[in-house]
MDTraj code that builds the backbone (N, CA, C; nanometers):
import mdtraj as md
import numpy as np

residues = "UNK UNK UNK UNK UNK UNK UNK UNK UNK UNK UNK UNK UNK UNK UNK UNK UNK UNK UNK UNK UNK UNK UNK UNK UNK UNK UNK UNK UNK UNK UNK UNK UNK UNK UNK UNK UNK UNK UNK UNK UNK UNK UNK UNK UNK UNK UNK UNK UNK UNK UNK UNK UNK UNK UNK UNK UNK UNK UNK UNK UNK UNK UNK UNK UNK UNK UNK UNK UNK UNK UNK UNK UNK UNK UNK UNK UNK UNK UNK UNK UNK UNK UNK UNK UNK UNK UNK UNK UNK UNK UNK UNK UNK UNK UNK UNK UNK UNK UNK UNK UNK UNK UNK UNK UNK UNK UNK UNK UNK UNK UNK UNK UNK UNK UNK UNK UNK UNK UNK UNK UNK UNK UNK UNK UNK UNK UNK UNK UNK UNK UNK UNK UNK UNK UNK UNK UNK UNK UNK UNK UNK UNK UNK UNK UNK UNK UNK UNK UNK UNK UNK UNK UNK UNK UNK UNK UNK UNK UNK UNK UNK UNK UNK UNK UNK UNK UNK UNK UNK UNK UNK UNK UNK UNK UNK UNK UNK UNK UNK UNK UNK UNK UNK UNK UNK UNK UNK UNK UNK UNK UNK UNK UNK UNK UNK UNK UNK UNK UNK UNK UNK UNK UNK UNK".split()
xyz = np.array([
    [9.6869, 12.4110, 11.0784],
    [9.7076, 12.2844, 11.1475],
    [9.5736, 12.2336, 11.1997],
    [9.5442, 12.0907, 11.1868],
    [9.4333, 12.0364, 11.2090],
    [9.3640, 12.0900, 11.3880],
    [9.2717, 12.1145, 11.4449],
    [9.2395, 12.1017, 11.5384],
    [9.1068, 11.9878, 11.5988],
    [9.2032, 11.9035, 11.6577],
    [9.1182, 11.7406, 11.7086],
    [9.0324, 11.7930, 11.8299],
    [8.8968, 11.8511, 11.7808],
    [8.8445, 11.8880, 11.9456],
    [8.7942, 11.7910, 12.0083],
    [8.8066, 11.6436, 11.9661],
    [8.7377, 11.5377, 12.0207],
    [8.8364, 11.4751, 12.1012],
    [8.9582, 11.5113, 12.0209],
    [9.0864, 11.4601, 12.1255],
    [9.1000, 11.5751, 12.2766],
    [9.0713, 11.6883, 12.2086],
    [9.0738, 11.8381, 12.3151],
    [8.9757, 11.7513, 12.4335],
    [8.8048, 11.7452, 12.4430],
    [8.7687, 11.7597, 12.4855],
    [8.7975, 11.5651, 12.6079],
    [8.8035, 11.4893, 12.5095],
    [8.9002, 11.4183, 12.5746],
    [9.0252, 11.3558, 12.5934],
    [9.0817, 11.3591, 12.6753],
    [9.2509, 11.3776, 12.7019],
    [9.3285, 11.2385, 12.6415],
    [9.3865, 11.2201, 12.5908],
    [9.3965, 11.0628, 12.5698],
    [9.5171, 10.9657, 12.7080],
    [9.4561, 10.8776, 12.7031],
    [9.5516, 10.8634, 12.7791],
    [9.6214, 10.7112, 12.7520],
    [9.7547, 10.6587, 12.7978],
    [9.7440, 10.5056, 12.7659],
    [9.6451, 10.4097, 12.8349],
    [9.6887, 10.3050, 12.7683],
    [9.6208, 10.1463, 12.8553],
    [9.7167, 10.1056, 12.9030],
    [9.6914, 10.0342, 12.9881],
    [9.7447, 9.9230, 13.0980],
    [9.8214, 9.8608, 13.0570],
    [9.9458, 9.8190, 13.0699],
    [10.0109, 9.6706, 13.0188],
    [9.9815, 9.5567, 13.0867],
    [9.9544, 9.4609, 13.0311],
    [9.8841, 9.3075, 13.0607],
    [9.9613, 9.2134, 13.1034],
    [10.0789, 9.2328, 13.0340],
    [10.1489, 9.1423, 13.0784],
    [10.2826, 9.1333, 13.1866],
    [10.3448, 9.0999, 13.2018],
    [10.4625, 9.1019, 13.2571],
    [10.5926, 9.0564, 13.2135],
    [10.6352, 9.1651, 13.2612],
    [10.7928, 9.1626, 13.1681],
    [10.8436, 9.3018, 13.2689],
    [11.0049, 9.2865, 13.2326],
    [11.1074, 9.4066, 13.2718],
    [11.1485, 9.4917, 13.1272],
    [11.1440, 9.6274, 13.1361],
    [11.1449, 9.7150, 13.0204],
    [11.2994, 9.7475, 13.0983],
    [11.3682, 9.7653, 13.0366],
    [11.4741, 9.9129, 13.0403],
    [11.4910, 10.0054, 12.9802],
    [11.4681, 10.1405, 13.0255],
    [11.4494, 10.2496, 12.9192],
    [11.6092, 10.3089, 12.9883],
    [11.7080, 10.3331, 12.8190],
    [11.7617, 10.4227, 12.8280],
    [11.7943, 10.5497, 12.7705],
    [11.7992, 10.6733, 12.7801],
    [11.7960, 10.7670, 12.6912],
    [11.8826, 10.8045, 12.6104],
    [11.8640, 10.7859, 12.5459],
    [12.0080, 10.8229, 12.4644],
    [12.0629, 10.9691, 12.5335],
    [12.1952, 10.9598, 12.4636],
    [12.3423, 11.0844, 12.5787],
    [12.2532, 11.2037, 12.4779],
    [12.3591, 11.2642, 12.5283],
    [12.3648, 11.4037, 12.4861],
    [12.4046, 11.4584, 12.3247],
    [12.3164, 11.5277, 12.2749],
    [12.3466, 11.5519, 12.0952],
    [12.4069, 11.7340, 12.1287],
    [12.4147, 11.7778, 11.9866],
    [12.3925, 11.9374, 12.0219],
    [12.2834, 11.9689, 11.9898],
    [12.2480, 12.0763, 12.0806],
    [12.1085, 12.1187, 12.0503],
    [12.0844, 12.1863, 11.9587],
    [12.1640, 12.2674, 11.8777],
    [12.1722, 12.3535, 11.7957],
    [12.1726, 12.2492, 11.6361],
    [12.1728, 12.1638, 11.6100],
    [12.1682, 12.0403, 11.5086],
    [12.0661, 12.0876, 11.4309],
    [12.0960, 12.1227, 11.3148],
    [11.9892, 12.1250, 11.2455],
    [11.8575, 11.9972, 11.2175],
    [11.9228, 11.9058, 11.2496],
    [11.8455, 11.8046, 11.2320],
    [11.8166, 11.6792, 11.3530],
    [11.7600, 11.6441, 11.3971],
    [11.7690, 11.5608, 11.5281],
    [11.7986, 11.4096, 11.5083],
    [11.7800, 11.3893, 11.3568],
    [11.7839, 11.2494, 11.3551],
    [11.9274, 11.1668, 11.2743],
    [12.0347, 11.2446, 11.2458],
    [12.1651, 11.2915, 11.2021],
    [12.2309, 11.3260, 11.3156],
    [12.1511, 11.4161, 11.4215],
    [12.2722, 11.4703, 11.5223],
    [12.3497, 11.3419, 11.5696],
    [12.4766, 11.3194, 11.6167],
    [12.5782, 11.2115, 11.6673],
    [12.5623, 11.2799, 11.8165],
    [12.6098, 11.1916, 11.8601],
    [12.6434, 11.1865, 12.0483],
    [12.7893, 11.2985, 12.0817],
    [12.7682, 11.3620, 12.1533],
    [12.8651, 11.4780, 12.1898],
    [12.9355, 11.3778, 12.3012],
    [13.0838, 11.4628, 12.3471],
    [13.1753, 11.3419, 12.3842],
    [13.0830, 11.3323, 12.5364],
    [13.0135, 11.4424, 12.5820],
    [12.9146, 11.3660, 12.7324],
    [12.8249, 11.2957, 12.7030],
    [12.7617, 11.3154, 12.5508],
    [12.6867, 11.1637, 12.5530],
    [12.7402, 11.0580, 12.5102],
    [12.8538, 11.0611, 12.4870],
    [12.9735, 10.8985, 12.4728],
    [12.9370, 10.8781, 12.6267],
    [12.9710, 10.9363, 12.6853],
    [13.0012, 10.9126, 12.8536],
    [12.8843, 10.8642, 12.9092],
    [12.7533, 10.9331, 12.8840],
    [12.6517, 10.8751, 12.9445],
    [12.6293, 10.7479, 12.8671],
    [12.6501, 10.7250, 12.7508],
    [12.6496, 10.5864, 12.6837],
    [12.7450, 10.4765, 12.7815],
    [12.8425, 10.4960, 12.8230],
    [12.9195, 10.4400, 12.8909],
    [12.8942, 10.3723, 13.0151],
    [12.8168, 10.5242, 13.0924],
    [12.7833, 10.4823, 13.1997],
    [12.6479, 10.3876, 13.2078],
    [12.5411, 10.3969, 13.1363],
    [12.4664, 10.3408, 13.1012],
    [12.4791, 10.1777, 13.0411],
    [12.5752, 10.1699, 12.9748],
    [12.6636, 10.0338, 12.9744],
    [12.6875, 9.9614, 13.1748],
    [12.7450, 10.0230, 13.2196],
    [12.8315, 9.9622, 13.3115],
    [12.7102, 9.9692, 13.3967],
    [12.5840, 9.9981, 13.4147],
    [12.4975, 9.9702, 13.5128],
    [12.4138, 9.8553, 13.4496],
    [12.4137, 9.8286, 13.2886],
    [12.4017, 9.7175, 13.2458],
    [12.3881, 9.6090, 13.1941],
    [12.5855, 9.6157, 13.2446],
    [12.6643, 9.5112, 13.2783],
    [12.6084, 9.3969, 13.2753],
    [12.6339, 9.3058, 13.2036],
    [12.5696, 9.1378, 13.2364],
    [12.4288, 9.0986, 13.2472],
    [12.3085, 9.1959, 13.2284],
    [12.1988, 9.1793, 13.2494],
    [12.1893, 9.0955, 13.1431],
    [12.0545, 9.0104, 13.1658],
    [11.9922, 8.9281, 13.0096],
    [11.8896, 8.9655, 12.9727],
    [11.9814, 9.0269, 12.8297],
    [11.8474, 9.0780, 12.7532],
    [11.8010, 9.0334, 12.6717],
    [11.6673, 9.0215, 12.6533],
    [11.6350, 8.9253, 12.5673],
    [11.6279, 9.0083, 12.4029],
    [11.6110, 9.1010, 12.4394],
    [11.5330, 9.2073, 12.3396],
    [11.6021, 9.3301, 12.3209],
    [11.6936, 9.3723, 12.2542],
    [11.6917, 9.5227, 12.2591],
    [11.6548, 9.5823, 12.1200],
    [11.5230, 9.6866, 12.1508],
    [11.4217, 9.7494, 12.0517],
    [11.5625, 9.9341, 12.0529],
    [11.6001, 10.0040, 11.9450],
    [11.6526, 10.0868, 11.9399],
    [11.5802, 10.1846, 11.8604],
    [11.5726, 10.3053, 11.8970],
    [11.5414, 10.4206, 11.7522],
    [11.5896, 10.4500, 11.6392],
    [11.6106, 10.4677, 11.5395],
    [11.6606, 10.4268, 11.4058],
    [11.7548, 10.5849, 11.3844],
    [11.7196, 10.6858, 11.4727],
    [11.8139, 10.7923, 11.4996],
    [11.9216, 10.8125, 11.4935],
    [12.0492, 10.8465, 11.4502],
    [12.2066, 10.8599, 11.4593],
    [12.2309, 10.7970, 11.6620],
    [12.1947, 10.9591, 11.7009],
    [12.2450, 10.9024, 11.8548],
    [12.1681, 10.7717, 11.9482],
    [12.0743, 10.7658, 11.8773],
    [12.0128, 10.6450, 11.9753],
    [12.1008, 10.5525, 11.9053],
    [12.1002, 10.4783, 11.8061],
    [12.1881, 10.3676, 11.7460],
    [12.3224, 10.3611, 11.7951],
    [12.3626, 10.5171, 11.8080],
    [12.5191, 10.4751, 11.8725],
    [12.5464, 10.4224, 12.0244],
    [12.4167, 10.5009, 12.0664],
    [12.4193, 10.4071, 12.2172],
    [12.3978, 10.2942, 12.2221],
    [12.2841, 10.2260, 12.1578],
    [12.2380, 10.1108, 12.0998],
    [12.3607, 10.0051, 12.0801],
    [12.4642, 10.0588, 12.0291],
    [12.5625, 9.9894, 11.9986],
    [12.6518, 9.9473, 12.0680],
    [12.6675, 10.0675, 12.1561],
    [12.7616, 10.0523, 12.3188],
    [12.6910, 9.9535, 12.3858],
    [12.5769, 9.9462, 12.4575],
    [12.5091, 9.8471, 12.4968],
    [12.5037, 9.7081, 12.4953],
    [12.4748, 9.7108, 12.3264],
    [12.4896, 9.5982, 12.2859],
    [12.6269, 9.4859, 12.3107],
    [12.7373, 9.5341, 12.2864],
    [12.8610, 9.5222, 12.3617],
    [12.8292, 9.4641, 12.4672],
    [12.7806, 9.5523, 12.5429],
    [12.7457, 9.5151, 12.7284],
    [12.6633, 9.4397, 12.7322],
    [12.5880, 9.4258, 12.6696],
    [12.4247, 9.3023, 12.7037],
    [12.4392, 9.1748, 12.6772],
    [12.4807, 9.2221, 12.5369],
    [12.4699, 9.1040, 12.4358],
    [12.3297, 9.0281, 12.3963],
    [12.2325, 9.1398, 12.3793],
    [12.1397, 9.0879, 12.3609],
    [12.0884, 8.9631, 12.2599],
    [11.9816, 8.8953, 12.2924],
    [11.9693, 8.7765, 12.1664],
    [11.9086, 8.8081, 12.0301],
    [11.8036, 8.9478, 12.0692],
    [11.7616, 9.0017, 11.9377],
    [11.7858, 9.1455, 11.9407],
    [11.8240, 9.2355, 11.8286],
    [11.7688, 9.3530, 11.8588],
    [11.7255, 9.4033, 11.7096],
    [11.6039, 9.5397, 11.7458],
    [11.5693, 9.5916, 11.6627],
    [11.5601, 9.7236, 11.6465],
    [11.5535, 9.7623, 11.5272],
    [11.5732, 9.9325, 11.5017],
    [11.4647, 9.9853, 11.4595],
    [11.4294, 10.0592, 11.5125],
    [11.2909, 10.0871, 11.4698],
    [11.2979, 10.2847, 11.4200],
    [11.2798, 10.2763, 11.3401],
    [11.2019, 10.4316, 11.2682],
    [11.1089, 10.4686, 11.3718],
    [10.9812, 10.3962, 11.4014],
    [10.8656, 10.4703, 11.4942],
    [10.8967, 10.4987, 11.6175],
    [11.0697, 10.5111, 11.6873],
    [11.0750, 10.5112, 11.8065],
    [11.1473, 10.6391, 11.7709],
    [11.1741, 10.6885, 11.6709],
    [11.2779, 10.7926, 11.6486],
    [11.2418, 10.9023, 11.7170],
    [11.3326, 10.9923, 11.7550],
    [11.2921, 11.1276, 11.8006],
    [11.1949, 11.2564, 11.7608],
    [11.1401, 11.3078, 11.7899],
    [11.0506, 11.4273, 11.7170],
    [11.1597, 11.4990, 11.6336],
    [11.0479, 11.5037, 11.5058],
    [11.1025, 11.5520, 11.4217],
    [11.0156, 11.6493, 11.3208],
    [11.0419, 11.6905, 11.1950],
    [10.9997, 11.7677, 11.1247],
    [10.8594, 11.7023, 11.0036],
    [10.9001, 11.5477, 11.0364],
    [10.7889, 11.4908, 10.9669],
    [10.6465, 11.4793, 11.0607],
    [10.6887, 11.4559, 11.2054],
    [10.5489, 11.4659, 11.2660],
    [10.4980, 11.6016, 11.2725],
    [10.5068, 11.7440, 11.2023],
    [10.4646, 11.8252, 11.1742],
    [10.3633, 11.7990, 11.0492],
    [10.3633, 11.6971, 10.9699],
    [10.2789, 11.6214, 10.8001],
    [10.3729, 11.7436, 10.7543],
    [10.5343, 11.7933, 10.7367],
    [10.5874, 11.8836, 10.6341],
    [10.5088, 11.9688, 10.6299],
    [10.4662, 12.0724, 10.7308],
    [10.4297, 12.1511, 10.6995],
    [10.5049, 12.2623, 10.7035],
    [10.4678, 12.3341, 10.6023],
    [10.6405, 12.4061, 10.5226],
    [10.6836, 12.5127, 10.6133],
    [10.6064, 12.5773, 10.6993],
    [10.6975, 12.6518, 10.7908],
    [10.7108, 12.5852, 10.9368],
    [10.7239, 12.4574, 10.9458],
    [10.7714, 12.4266, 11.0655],
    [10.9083, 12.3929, 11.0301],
    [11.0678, 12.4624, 11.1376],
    [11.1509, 12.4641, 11.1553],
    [11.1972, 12.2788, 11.1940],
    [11.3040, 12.2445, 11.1377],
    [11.3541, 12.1355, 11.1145],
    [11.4416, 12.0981, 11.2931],
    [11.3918, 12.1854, 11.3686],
    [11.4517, 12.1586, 11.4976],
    [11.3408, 12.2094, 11.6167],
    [11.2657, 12.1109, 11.6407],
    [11.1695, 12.1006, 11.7491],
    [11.1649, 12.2368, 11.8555],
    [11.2761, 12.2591, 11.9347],
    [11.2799, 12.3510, 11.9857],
    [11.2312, 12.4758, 11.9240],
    [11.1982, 12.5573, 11.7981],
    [11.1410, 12.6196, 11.7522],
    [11.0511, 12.6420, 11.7437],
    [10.9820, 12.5300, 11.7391],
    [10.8352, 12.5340, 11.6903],
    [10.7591, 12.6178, 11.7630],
    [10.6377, 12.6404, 11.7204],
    [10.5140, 12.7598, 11.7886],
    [10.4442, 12.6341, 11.8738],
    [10.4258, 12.6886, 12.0191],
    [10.3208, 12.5800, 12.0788],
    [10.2307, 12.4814, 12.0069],
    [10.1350, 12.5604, 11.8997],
    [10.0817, 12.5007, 11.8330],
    [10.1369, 12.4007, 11.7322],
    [10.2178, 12.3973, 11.6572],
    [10.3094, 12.2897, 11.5900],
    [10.3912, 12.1563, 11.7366],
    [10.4366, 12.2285, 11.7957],
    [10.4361, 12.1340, 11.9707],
    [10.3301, 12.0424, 12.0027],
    [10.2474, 12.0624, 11.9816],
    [10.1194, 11.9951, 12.0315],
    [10.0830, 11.8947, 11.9306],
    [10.0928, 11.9814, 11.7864],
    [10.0535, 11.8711, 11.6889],
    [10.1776, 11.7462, 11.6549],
    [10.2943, 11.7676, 11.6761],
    [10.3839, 11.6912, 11.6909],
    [10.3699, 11.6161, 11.7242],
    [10.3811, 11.6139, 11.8919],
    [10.3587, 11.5759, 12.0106],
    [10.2421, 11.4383, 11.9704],
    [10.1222, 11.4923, 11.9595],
    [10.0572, 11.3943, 11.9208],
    [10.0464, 11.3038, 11.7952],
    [10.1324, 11.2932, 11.6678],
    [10.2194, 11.2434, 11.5825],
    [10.3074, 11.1649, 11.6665],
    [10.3809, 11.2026, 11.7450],
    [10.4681, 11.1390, 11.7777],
    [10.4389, 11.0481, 11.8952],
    [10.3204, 11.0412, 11.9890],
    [10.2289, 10.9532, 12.0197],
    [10.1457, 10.8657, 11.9493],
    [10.1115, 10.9108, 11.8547],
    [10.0340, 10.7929, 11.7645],
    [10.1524, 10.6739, 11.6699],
    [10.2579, 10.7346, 11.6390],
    [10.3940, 10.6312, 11.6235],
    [10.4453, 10.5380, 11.7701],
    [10.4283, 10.6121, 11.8625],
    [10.5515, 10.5418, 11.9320],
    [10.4598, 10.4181, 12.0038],
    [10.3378, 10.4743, 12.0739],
    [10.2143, 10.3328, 12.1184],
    [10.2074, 10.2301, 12.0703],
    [10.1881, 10.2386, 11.9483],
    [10.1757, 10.1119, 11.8606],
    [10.3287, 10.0403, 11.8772],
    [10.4317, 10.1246, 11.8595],
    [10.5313, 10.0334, 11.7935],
    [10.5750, 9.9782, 11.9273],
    [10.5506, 10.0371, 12.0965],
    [10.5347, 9.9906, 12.1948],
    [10.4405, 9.8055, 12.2344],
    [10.3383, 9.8343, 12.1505],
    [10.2340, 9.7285, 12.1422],
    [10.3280, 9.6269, 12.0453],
    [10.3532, 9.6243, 11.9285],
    [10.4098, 9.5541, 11.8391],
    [10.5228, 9.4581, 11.9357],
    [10.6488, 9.5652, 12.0136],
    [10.7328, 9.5084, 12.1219],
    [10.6517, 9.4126, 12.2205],
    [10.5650, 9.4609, 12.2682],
    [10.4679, 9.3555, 12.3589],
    [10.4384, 9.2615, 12.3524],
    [10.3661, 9.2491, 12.2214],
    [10.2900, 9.1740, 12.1977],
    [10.4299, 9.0468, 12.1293],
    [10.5003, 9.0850, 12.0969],
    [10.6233, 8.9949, 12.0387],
    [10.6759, 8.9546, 12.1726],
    [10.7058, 8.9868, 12.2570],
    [10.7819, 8.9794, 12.4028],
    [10.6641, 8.8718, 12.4931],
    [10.5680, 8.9126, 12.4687],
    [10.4735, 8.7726, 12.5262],
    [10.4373, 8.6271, 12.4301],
    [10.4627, 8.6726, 12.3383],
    [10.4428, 8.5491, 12.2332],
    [10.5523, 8.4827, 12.2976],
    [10.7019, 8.5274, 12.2931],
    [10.7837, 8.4716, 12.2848],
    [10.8359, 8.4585, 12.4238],
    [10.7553, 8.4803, 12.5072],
    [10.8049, 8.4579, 12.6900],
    [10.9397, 8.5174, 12.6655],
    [10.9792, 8.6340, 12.6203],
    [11.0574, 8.7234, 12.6493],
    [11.0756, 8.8137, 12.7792],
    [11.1643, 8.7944, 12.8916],
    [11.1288, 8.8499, 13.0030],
    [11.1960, 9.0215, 13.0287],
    [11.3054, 9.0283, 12.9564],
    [11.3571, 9.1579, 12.9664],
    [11.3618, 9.1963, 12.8439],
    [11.2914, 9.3154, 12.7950],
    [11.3488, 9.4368, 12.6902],
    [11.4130, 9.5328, 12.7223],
    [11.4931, 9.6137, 12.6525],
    [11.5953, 9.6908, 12.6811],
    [11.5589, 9.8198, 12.5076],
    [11.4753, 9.9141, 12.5772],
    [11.4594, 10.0291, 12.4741],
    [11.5501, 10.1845, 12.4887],
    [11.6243, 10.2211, 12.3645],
    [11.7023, 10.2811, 12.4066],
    [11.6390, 10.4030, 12.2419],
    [11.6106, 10.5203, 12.3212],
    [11.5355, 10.6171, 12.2130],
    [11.5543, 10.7129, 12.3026],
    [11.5292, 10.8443, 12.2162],
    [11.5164, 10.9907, 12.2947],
    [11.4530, 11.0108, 12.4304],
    [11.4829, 11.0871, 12.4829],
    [11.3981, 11.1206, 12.6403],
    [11.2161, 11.1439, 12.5982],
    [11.2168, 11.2341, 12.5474],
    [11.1040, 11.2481, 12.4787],
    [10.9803, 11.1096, 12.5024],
    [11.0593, 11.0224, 12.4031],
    [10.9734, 10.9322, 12.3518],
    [10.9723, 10.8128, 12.4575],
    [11.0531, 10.7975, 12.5375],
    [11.0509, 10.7303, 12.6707],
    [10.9777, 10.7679, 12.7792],
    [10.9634, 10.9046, 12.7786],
    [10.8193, 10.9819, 12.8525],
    [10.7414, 10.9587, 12.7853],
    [10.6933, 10.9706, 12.6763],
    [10.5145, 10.8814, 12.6378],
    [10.5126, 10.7645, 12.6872],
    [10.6624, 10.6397, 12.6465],
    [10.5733, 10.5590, 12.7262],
    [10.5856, 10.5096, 12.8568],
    [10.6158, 10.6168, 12.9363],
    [10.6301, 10.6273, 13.0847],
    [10.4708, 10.6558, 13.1166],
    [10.4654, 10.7624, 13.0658],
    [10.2938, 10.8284, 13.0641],
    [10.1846, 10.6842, 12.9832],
    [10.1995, 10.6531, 12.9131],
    [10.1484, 10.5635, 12.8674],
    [10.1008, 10.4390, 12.9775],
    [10.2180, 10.4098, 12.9935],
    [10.2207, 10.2696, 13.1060],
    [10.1551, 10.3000, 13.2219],
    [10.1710, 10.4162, 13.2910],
    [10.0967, 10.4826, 13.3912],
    [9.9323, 10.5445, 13.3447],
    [9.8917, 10.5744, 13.2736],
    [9.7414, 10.5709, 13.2266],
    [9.7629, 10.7106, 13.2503],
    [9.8564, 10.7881, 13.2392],
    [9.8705, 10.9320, 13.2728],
    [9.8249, 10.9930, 13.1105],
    [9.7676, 11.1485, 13.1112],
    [9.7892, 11.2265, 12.9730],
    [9.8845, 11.2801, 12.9393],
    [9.9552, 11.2422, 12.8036],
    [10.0521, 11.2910, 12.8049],
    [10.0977, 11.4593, 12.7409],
    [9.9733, 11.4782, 12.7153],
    [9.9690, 11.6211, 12.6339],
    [10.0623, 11.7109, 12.7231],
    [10.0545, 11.7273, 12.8190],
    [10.1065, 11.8018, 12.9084],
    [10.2663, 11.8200, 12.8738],
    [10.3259, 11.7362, 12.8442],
    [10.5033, 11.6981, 12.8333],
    [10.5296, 11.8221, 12.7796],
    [10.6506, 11.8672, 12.7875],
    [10.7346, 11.9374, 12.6688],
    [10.8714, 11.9213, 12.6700],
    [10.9773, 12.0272, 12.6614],
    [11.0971, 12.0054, 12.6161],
    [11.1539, 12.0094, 12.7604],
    [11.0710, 12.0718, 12.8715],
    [11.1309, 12.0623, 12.9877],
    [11.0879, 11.9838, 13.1116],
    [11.0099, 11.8711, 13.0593],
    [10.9638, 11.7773, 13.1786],
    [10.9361, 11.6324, 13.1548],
    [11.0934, 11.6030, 13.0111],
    [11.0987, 11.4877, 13.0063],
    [11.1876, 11.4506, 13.1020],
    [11.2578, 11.3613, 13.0292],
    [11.3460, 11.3067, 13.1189],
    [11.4859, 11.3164, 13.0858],
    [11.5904, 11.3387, 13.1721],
    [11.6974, 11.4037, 13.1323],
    [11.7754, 11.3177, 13.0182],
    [11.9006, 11.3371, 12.9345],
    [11.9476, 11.2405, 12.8524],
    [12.0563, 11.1590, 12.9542],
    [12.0650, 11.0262, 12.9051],
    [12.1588, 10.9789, 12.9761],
    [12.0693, 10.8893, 13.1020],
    [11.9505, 10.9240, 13.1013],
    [11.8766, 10.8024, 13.2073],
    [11.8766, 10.6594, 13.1663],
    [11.8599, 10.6392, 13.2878],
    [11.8457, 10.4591, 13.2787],
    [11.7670, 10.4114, 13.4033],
    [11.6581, 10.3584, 13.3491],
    [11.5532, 10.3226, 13.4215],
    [11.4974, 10.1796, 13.3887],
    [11.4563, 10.0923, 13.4980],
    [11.4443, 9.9982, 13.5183],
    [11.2651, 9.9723, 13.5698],
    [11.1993, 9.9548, 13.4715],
    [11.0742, 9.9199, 13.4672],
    [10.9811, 9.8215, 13.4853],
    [10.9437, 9.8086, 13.6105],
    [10.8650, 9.6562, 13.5933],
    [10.7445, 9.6328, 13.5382],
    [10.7183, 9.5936, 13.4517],
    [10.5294, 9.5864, 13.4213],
    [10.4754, 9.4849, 13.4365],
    [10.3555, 9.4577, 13.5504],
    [10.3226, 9.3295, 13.5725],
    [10.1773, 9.3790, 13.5779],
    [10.0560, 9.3262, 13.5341],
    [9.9255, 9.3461, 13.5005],
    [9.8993, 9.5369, 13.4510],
    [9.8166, 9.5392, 13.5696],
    [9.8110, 9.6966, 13.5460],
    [9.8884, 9.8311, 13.6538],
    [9.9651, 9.7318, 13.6516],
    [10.0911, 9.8273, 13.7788],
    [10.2120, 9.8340, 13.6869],
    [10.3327, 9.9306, 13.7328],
    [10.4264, 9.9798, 13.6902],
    [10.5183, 10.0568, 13.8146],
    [10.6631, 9.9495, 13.8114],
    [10.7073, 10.0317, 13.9360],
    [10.8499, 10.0479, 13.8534],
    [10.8647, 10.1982, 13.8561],
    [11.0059, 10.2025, 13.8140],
    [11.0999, 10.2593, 13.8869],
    [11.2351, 10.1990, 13.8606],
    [11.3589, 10.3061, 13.9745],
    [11.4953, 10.3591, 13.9016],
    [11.5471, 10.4023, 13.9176],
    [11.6855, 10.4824, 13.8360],
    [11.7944, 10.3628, 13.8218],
    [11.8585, 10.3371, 13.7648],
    [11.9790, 10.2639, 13.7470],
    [12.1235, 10.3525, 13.7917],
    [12.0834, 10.4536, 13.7489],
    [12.2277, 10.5818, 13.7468],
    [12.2493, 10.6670, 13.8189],
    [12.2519, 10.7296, 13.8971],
    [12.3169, 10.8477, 13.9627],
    [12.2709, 10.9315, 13.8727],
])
top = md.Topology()
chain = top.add_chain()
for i, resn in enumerate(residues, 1):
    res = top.add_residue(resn, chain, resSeq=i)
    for name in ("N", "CA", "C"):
        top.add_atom(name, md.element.get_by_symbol(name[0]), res)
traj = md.Trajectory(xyz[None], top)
């Protein structure tokens, strides 16, 4: 596996968001963990529920935008939502998808379920799966200010909602792992206005 000592020796971290707008990040519910595959796994009946509840906190909001992960369980939440929002656009995106076995570049003994992996395959992921999700973050942005779009509504793995939590905050995100994202079933309410970021829980 490649070793980036230029990335090692410096940490990467995000940029600032410029503009202003309201994000909603929700995480998609609950899969099984045992899934051979993460991007196939479906929503277990508590992540119907957290889909649900995640609906009913919001209820009637206007969204202008909802950006989804192209994942089995993110789409199905995606869908509940949608119901509830009624957003004016939404999109599915592949680069928001969950870690998987391709941000390893197929390398033939990495296990098809993240939780396996050797630290070292973790890390290289990890940063695969940062170099997808930034951009396709920027792409949302930069479309959301063209179009004086004031609320987006992103609904992808915990995972990938912690980069761009870490992101938005100018934090490194190398640090993350499987136990200091963010739980499934969150819903968080994000403000981004220049180079500040204040976020608060929607849910219990």
């Amino acid at each position: 596996m490649p070793n980036n000592d230029d990335t090692a020796a410096h940490p990467p971290t995000g940029a600032a968001w410029h503009g202003s707008m309201v994000a909603f990040l929700v995480a998609r519910g609950e899969t099984d963990p045992l899934s051979a595959d993460p991007l196939t796994s479906s929503l277990t009946a508590t992540g119907r529920l957290q889909a649900d509840h995640a609906a009913q906190a919001l209820d009637g909001l206007p969204i202008d935008l909802l950006c989804a992960a192209s994942d089995i369980a993110s789409a199905e939440v995606a869908d509940t939502l949608a119901a509830a929002v009624q957003p004016k656009e939404r999109w599915d995106l592949a680069d928001l998808e969950a870690l998987n076995r391709d941000d390893l570049a197929l390398e033939p003994t990495g296990s098809p379920m993240p939780t396996r992996w050797s630290p070292d395959q973790w890390r290289f992921g990890l940063e695969r799966l940062w170099v997808r999700v930034t951009p396709a973050w920027t792409r949302i942005a930069i479309y959301a200010e063209t179009q004086r779009l004031a609320n987006v509504l992103v609904v992808a793995d915990p995972l990938v909602l912690s980069l761009l939590l870490q992101s938005w905050q100018g934090r490194d995100w190398r640090g993350l792992d499987a136990n200091s994202t963010l739980p499934d079933g969150t819903v968080l309410r994000a403000a981004l206005d220049g180079a500040s970021v204040a976020v608060e829980s929607l849910v219990d």
